[in-house]
C-alpha positions as CSV (number, residue, x, y, z in Angstrom):
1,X,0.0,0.0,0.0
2,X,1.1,3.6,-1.1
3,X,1.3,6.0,2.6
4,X,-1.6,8.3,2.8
5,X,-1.4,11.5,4.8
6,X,-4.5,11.1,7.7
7,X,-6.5,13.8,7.8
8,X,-10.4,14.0,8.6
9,X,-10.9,15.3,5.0
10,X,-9.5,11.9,3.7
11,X,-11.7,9.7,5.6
12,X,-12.9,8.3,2.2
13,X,-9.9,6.7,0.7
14,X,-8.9,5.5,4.0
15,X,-11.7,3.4,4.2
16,X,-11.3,2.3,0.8
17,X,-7.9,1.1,1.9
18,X,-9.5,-0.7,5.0
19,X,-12.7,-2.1,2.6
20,X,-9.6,-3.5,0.1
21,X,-8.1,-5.5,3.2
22,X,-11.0,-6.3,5.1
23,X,-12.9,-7.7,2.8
24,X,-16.5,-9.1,4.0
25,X,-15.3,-8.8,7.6
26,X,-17.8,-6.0,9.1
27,X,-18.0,-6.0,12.9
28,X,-14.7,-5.8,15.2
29,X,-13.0,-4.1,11.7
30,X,-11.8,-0.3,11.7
31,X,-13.4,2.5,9.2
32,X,-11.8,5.5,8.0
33,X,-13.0,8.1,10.6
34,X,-11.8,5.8,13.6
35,X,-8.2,5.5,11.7
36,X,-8.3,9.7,11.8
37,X,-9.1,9.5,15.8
38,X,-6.5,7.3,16.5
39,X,-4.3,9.7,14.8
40,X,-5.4,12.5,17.2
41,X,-4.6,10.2,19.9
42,X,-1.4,8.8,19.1
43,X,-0.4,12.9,18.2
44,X,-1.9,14.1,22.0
45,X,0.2,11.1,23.5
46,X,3.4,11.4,21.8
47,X,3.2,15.5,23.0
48,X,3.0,14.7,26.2
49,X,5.9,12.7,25.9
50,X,8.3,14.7,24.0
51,X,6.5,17.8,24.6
52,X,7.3,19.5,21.2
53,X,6.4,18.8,17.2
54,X,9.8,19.3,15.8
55,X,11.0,16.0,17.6
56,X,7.7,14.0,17.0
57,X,8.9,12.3,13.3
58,X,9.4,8.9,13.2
59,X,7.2,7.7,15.8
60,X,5.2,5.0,14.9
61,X,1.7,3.9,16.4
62,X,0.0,0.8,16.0
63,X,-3.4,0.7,16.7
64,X,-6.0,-2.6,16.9
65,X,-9.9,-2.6,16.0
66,X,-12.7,-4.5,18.3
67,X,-13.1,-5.1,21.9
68,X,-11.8,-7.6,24.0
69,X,-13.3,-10.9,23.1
70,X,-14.9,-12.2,26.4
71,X,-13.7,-16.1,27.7
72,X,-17.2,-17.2,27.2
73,X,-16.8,-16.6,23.5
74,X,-15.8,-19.4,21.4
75,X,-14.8,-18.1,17.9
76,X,-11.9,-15.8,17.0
77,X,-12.8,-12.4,15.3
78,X,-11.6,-10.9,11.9
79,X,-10.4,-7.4,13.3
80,X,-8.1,-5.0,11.4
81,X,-4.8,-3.3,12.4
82,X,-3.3,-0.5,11.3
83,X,0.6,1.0,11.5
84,X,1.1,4.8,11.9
85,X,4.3,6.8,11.2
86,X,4.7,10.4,12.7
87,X,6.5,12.7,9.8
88,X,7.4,16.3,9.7
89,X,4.0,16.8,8.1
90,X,1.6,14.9,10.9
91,X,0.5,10.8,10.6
92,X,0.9,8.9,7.5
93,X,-1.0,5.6,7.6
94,X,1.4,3.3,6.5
95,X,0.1,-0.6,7.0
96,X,-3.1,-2.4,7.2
97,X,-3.4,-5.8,8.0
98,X,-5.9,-8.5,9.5
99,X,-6.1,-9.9,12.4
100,X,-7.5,-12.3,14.4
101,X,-8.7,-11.5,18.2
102,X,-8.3,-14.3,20.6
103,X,-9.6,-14.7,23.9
104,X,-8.9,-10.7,25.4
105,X,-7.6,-9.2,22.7
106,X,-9.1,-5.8,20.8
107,X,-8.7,-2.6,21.4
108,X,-4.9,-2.8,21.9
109,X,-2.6,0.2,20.9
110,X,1.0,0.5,20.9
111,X,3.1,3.5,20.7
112,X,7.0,3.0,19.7
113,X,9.7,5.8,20.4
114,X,12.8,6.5,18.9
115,X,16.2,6.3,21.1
116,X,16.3,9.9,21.2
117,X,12.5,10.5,21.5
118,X,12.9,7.8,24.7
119,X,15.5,9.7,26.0
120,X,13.8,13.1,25.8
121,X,10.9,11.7,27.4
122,X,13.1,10.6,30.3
123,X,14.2,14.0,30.4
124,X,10.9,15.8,30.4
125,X,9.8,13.2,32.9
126,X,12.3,14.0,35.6
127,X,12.2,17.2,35.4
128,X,8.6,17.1,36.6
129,X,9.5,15.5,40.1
130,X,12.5,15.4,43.2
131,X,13.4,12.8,45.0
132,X,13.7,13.0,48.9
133,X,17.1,12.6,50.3
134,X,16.5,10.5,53.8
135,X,17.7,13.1,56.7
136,X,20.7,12.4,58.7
137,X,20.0,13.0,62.3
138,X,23.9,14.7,63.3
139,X,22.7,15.0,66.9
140,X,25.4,13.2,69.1
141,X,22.9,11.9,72.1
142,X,20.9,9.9,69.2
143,X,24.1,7.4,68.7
144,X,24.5,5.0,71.0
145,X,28.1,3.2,71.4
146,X,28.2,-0.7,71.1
147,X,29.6,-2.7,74.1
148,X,31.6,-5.2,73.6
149,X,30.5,-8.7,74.0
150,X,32.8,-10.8,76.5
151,X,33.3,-15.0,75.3
């Protein structure tokens, strides 16, 4: 498949994309205007990773159609996933495949980060918190000498 640029105004040929792989599958299978939210999401939680667009590109999200598929059920489900790539100019769907849910399984997404885009992360991350140092009490009436034991 040829990358397409996701954007709510292209809704269309994304699900003509998902239709091609899908095929007669109709209930736990993605459409076009789900693909575009999970764009919004996977761009909402790579910024609150990284923090900023100019170090978003090459993220890739992977995202999972259906719901979990309860214990009682007996039959896998045709569901469809989809791979995302973050570039300079927003989320390019880049794969579709199908799938088959098992037993709790659907719904599943997956957000990977570059070494760098990890390490900013990190960064950002730490900056946010301190970490208590365990107080030393100096006070010489608090320590209390050993005696030695006599064999």
């Amino acid at each position: 498949m040829k990358p397409i640029q996701i954007s709510s105004g292209i809704a269309s040929r994304i699900q003509t994309e998902l239709d091609r792989v899908n095929g007669n599958a109709k209930a736990a299978v993605m459409n076009g205007q789900q693909v575009v939210n999970h764009a919004v999401n996977a761009e909402r939680r790579l910024l609150e990773l990284i923090g900023l667009k100019k170090f978003a590109s090459a993220a890739i999200y992977t995202a999972q159609s259906g719901e979990r598929v309860s214990y009682t059920y007996g039959y896998r489900r045709v569901a469809t996933r989809v791979k995302m790539e973050r570039r300079q100019s927003g989320w390019w769907l880049i794969d579709i495949s199908k799938c088959e849910l098992n037993v709790n399984q659907g719904g599943e997404t997956q957000l990977l980060l570059t070494t760098a885009q990890d390490q900013l992360a990190v960064k950002l991350l730490r900056a946010k918190y301190a970490i208590a140092r365990p107080q030393v009490n100096l006070d010489a009436a608090s320590v209390q000498p050993t005696q030695p034991t006599v064999a």
